[in-house]
C-alpha positions in Angstrom: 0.0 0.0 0.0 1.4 3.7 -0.8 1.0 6.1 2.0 -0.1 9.3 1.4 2.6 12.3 1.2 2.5 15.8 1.9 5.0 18.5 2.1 5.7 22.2 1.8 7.9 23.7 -0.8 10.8 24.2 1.7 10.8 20.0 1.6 11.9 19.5 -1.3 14.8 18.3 -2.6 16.9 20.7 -4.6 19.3 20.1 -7.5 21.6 22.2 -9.5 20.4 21.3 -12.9 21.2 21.9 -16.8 22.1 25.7 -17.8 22.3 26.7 -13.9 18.6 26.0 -13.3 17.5 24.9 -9.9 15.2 21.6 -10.2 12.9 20.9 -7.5 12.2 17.4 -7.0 8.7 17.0 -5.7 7.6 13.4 -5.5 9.7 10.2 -6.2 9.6 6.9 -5.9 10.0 6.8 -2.2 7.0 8.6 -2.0 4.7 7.2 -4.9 5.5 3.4 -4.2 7.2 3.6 -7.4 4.1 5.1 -9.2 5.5 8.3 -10.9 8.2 11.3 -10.3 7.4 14.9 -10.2 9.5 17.8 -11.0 9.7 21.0 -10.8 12.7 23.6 -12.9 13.3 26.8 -13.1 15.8 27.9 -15.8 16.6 30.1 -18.5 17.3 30.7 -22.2 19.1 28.8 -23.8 19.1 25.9 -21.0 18.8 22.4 -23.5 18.8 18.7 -23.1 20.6 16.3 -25.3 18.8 14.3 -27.7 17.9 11.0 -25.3 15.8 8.7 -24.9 14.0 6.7 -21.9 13.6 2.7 -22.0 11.3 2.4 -19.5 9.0 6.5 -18.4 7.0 8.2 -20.0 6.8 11.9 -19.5 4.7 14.8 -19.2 5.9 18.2 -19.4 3.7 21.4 -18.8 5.5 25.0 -19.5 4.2 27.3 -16.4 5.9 30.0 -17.7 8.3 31.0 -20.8 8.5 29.3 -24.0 10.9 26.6 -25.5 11.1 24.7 -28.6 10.9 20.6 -27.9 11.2 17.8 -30.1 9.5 14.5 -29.4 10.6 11.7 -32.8 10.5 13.8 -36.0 8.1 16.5 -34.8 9.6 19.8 -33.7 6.9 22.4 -31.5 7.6 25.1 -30.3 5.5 25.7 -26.6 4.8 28.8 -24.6 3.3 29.0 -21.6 0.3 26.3 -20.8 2.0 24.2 -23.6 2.3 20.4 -23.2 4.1 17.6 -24.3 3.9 13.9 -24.0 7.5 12.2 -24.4 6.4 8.6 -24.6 9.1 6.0 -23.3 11.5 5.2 -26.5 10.6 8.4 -28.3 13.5 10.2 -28.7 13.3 13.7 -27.6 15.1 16.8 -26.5 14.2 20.6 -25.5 15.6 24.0 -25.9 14.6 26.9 -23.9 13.6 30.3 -25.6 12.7 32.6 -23.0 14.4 34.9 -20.4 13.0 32.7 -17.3 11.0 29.3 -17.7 9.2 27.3 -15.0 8.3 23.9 -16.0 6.2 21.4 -14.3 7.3 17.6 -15.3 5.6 14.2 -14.3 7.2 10.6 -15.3 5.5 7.7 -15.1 6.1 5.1 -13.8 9.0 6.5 -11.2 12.9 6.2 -11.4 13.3 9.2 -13.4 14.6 11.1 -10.6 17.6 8.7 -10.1 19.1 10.2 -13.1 18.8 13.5 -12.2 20.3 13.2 -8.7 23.1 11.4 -10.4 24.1 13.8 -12.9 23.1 17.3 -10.9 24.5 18.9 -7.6 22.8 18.5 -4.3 22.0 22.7 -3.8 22.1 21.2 0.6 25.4 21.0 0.0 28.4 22.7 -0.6 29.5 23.9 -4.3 32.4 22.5 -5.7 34.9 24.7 -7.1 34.0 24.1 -10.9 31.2 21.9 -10.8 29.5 21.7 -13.8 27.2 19.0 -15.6 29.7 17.9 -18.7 27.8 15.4 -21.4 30.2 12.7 -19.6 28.3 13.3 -16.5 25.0 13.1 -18.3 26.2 9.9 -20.2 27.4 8.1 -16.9 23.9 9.0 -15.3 21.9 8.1 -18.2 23.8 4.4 -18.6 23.1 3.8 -14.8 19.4 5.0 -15.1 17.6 3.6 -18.1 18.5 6.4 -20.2 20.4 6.7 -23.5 22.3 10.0 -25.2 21.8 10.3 -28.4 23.5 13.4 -29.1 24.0 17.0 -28.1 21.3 19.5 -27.4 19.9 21.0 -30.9 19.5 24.8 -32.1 16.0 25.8 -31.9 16.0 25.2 -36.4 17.2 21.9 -35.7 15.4 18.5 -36.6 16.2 14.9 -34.3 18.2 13.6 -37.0 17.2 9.9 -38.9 19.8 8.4 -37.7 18.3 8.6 -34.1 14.7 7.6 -34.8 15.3 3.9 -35.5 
């Protein structure tokens, strides 16, 4: 049986994420008996993920703000705020960010998700390490151990996924 969960913003777990953004990580698997993962990020222009793809989530993502171009198989959209997108499980898919400030709300079903991102991010309760960043190694290394697969960089907002990744 799952046990309900409640908490206040100042619970949740914080992570240095992509492009400097902050990414709040609201429910996981701890707390959904493995159902889903939510997430919550705040970033800014030009913040992008590479072109991956998830074996086993699917995900939801729901701009609250700002605007961004995403890419889900061979269909590029470009989303402003309200926008949605569905990222089934082995479509591959990526996102660039086009506005000054973005705040996205992002659900993955069912959970694990989140295991990537604490593996590739920075715990924001601790200290900073002098140079820290997320390099594509880092992202590579996370997505291997998490269900995940690169399959390139991030791509400029005129950019189309290209054939090669789609079979």
């Amino acid at each position: 049986m799952t046990i309900p969960y409640l908490a206040q913003a100042a619970d949740h777990e914080q992570l240095e994420w992509l492009g400097g953004g902050i990414m709040q990580i609201l429910l996981d698997a701890r707390h959904t008996g493995g159902q889903l993962t939510m997430f919550r990020t705040a970033a800014t222009e030009g913040s992008a993920s590479p072109v991956h793809v998830h074996a086993d989530e699917d995900e939801i993502i729901v701009l609250l703000s700002g605007s961004g171009v995403f890419w889900a198989g061979e269909h590029r959209y470009e989303l402003s705020e309200g926008g949605v997108a569905y990222l089934p499980r082995r479509v591959p898919h990526a996102y660039r960010l086009t506005s000054p400030t973005v705040d996205m709300l992002a659900i993955s079903t069912p959970a694990g998700m989140e295991g990537f991102f604490r593996a590739a991010g920075r715990d924001l309760s601790r200290p900073r390490p002098e140079g820290w960043s997320i390099t594509p190694a880092d992202l590579a290394a996370a997505a291997e151990d998490h269900g995940q697969t690169i399959l390139g960089p991030p791509l400029t907002t005129d950019d189309m996924i290209p054939a090669a990744y789609l079979t």
